[in-house]
Backbone as JSON, one array per atom type, in Angstrom:
{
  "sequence": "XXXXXXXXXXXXXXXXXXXXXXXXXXXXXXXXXXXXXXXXXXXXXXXXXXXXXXXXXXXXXXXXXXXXXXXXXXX",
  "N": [[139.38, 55.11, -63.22], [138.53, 51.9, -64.24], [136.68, 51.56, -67.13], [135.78, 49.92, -68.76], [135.44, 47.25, -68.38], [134.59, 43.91, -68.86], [132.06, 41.34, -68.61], [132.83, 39.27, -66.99], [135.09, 39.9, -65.87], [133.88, 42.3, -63.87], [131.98, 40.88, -62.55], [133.94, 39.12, -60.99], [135.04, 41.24, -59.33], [133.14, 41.88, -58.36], [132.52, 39.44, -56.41], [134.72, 38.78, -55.01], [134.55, 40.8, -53.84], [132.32, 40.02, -52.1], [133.52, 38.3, -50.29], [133.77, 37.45, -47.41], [136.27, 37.33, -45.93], [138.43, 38.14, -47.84], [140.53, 40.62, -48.33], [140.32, 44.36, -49.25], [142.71, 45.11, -49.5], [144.19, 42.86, -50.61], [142.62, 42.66, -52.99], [142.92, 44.76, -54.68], [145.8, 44.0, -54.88], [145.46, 42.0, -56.97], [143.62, 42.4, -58.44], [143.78, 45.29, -59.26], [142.14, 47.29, -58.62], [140.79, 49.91, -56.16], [139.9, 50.57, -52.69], [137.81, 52.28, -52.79], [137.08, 52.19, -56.3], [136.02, 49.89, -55.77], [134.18, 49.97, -54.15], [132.25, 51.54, -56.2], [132.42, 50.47, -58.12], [131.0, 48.63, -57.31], [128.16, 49.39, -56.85], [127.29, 50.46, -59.29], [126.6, 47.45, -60.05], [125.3, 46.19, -58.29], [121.82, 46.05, -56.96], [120.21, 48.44, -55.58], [119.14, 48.0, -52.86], [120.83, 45.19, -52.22], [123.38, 46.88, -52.78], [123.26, 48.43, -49.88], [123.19, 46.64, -48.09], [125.84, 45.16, -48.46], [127.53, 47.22, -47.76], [127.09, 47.91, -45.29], [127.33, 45.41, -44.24], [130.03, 45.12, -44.97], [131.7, 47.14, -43.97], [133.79, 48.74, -41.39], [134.2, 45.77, -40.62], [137.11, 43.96, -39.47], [138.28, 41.62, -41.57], [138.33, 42.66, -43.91], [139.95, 45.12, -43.86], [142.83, 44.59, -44.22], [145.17, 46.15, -42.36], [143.21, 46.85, -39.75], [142.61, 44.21, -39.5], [145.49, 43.02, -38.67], [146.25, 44.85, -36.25], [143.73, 43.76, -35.06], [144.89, 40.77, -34.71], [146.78, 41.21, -32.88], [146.3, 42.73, -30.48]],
  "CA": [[138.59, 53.9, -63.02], [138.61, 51.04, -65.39], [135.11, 51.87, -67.2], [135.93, 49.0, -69.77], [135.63, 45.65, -68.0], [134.44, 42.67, -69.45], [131.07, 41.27, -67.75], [133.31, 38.51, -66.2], [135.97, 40.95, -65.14], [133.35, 42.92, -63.29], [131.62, 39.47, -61.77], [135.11, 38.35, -60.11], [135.65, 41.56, -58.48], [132.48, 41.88, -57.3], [132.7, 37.9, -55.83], [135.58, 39.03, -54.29], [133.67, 41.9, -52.62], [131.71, 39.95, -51.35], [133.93, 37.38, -49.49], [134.37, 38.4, -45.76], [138.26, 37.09, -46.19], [139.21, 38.58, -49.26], [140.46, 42.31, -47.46], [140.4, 45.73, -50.62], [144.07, 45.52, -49.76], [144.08, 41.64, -51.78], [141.62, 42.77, -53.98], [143.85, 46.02, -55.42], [146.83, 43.29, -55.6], [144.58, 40.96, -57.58], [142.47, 43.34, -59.75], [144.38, 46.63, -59.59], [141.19, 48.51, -57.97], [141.34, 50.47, -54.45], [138.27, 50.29, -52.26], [136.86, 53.41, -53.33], [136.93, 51.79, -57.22], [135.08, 48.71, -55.32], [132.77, 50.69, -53.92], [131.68, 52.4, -56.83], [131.98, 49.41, -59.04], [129.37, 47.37, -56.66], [127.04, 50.55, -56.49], [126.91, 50.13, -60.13], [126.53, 46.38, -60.13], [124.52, 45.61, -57.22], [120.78, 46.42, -56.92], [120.29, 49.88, -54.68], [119.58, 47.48, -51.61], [122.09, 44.91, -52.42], [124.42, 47.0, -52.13], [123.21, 48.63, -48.97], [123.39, 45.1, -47.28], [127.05, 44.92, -48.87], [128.28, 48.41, -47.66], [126.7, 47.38, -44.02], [128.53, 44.22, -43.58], [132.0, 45.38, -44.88], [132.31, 48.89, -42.93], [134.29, 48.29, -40.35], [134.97, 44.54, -40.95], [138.26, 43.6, -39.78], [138.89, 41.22, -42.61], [137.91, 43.71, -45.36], [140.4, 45.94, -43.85], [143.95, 44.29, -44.13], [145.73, 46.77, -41.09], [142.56, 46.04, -39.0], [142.98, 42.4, -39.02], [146.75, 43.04, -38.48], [146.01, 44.96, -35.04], [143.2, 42.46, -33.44], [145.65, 39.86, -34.03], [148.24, 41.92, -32.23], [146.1, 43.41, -29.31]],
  "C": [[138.53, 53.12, -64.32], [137.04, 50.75, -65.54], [135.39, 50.27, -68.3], [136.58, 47.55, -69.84], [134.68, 45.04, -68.31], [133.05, 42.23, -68.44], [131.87, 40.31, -66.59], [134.27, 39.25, -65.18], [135.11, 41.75, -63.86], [132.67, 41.97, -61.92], [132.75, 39.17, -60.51], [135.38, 39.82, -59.67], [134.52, 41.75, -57.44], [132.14, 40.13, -56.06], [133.54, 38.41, -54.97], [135.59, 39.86, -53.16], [133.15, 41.63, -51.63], [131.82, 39.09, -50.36], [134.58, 38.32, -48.49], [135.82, 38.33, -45.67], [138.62, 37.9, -46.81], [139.19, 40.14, -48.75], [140.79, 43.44, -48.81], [141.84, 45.38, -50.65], [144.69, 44.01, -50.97], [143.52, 42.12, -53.09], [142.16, 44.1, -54.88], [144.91, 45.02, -55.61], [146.26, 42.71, -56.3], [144.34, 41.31, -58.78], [142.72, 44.64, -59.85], [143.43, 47.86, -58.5], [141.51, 48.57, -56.43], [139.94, 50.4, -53.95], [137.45, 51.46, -52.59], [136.12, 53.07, -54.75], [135.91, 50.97, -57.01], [134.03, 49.22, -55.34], [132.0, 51.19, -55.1], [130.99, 51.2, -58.07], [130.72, 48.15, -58.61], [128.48, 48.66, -56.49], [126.54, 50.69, -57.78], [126.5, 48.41, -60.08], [125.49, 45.56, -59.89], [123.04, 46.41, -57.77], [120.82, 47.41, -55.32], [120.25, 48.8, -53.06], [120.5, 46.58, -51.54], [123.06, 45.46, -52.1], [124.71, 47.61, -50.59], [123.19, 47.53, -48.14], [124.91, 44.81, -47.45], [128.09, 45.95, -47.97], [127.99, 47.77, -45.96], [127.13, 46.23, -43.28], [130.05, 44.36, -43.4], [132.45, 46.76, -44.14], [132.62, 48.68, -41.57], [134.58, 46.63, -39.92], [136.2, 44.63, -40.59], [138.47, 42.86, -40.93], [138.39, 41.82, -43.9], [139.02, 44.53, -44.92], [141.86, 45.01, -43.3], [144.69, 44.76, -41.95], [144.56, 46.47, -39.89], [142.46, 44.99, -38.46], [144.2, 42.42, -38.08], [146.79, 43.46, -36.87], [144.93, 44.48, -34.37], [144.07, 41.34, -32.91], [147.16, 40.43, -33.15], [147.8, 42.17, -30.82], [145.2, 41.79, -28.86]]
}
């Protein structure tokens, strides 16, 4: 995990987190991190409910989840 990001660095991935578009699989081409990194890096970031409002919107999100999206628009 990249412990030695920048306050801005940390800002823009969590922004990115938190756009319903923007799917982990963008957000690892973008900013290198995998959604597990995300996760961990908005669990530091966020405030304890914050991020429970964060984790609760994107779980199970199709557009947080690239291949998800990929099979609604298919089926």
């Amino acid at each position: 995990m990249k412990t030695n990001l920048s306050s801005e660095q940390a800002s823009f991935v969590v922004r990115l987190a938190w756009e319903d578009r923007t799917s982990f699989e963008e957000i690892r081409e973008r900013t290198g991190f995998v959604e597990s990194q995300v996760i961990d890096l908005m669990r530091r970031e966020l405030k304890p409910s914050s991020f429970r409002c964060w984790r609760k919107r994107v779980s199970g999100r199709v557009t947080k989840h690239r291949k998800l999206l990929e099979l609604r628009l298919k089926g």
